[in-house]
KOLROVO-691493 format. One line per 2 residues: their letters; for each residue x, y, z of N, C-alpha, C. Coordinates in steps of 0.02 Angstrom, whole numbers, plus 50000, padded with zeros to 5 digits. Example, Ala and Ser with C-alpha at 12.3 -4.5 7.8 and 13.67 -1.06 7.14 Angstrom:
AS	50660/49716/50390/50615/49775/50390/50660/49835/50390  50642/49888/50354/50684/49947/50357/50645/50002/50394
! end
This chain:
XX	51016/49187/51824/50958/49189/51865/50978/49218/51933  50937/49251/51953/50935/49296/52011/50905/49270/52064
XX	50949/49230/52157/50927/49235/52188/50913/49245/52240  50847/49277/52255/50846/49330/52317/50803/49284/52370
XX	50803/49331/52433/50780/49332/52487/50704/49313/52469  50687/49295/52524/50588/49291/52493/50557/49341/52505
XX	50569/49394/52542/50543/49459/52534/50574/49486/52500  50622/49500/52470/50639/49528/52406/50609/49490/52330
XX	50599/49426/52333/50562/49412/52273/50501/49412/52264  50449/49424/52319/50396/49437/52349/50388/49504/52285
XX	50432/49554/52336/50412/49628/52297/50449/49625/52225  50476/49577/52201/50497/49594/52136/50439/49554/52087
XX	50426/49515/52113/50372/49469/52067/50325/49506/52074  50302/49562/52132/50243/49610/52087/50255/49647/52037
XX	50329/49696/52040/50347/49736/51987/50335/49696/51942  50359/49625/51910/50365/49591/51867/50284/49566/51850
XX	50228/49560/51882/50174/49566/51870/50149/49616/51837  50161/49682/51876/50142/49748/51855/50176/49760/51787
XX	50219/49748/51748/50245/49755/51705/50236/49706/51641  50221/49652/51652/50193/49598/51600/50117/49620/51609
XX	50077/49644/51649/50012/49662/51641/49999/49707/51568  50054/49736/51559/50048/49807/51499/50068/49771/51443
XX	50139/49722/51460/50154/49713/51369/50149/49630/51347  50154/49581/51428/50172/49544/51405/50132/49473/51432
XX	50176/49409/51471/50148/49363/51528/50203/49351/51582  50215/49300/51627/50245/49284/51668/50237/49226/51693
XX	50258/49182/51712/50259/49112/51721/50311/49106/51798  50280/49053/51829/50303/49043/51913/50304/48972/51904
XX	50346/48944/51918/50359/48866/51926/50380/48846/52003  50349/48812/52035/50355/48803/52108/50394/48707/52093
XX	50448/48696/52139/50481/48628/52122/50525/48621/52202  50544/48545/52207/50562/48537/52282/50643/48526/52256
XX	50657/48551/52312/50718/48583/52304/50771/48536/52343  50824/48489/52335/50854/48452/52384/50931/48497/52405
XX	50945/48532/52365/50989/48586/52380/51070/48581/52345  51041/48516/52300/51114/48495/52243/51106/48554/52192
XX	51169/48577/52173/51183/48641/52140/51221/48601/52079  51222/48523/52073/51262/48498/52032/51243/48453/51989
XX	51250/48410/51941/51226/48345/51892/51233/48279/51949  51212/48229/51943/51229/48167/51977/51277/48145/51950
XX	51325/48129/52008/51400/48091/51968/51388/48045/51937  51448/48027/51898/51424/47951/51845/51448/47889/51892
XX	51424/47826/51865/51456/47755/51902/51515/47753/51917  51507/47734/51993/51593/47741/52004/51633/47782/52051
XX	51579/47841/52047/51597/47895/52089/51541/47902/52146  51578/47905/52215/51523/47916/52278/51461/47959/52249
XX	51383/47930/52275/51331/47987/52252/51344/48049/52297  51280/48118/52292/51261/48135/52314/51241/48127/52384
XX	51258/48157/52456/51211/48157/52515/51153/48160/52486  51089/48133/52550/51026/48145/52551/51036/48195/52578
XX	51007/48257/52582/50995/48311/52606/50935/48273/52674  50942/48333/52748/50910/48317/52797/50830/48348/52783
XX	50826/48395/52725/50743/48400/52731/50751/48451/52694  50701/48437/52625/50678/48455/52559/50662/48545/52573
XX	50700/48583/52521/50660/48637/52528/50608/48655/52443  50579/48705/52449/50545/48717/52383/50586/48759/52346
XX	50609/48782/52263/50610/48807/52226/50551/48853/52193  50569/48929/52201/50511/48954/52155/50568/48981/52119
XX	50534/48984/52047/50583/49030/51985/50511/49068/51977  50516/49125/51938/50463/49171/51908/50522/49194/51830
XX	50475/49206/51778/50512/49230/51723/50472/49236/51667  50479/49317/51653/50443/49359/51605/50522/49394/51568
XX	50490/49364/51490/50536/49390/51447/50596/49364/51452  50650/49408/51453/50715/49386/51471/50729/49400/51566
XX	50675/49414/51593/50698/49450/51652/50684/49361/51697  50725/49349/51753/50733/49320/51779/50722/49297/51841
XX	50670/49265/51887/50678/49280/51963/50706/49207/52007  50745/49187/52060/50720/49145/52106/50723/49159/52166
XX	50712/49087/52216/50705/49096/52282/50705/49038/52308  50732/49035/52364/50719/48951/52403/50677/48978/52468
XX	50631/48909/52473/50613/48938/52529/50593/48872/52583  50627/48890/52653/50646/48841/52685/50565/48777/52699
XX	50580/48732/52735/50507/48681/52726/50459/48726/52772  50506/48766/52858/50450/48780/52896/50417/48860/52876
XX	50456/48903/52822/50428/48925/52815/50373/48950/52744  50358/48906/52720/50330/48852/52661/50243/48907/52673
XX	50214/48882/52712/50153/48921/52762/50143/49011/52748  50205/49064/52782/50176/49095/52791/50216/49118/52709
XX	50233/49092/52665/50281/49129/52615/50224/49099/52560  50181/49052/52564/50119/49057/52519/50063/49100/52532
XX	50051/49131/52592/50015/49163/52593/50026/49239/52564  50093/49260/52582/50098/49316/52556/50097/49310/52479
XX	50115/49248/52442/50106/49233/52360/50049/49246/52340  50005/49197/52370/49961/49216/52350/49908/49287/52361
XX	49938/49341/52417/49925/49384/52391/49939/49435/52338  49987/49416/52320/50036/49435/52252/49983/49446/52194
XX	49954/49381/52170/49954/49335/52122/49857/49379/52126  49833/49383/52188/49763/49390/52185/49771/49475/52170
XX	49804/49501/52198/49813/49604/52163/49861/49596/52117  49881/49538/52060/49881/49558/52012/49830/49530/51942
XX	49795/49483/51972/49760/49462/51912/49688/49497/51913  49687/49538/51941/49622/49588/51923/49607/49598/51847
XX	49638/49596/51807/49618/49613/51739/49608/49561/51704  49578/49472/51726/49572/49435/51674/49492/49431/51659
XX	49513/49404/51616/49440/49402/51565/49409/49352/51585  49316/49351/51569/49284/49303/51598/49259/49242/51540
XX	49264/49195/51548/49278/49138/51503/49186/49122/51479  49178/49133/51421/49103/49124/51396/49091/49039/51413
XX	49056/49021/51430/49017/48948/51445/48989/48927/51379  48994/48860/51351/48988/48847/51287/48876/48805/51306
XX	48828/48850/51290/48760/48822/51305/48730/48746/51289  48777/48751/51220/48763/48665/51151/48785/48649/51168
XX	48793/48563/51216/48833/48506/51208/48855/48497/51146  48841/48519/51072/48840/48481/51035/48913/48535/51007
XX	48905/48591/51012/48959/48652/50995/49029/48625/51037  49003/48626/51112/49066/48573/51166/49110/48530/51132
XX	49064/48487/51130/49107/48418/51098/49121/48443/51018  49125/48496/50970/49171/48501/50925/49235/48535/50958
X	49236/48550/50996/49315/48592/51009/49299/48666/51038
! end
């Protein structure tokens, strides 16, 4: 796994948009990040520090291709906004979900 800068994964998670748009999907998992790179020791052995303040984890991953990124707590703010402009110029092409009219059609599935 690959990880970059947040403006470098910024512009790679569009390529990686732009490119699952034609053949495939892509998946983004956002997770808080305490900054252990390791397993928790077993009984016996000193734990882990607390880390002084949580950062976030984003991974992105289409196919075999790979993305991540950390991104610090204060700048959490302006690094969702640019996501979510990501995310809004690339989902231009989804489909619009038919509304089911019969309660009775609903409640089979």
């Amino acid at each position: 796994m690959v990880l970059l800068t947040n403006e470098e994964f910024l512009s790679q998670l569009t390529l990686l948009a732009q490119s699952a748009r034609k053949e495939s999907s892509f998946t983004v998992t956002i997770k808080r990040y305490d900054g252990h790179d390791r397993p928790k020791p077993r009984e016996g052995k000193p734990p882990l520090p607390m880390p002084a303040e949580y950062s976030c984890l984003i991974r992105a991953r289409s196919g075999a291709k790979k993305l991540s990124t950390v991104v610090k707590r204060d700048e959490v703010a302006k690094f969702m906004e640019s996501y979510s402009k990501v995310l809004k110029s690339s989902m231009d092409g989804l489909k619009k979900v038919k509304k089911v009219k019969n309660k009775a059609k609903a409640a089979q599935g």
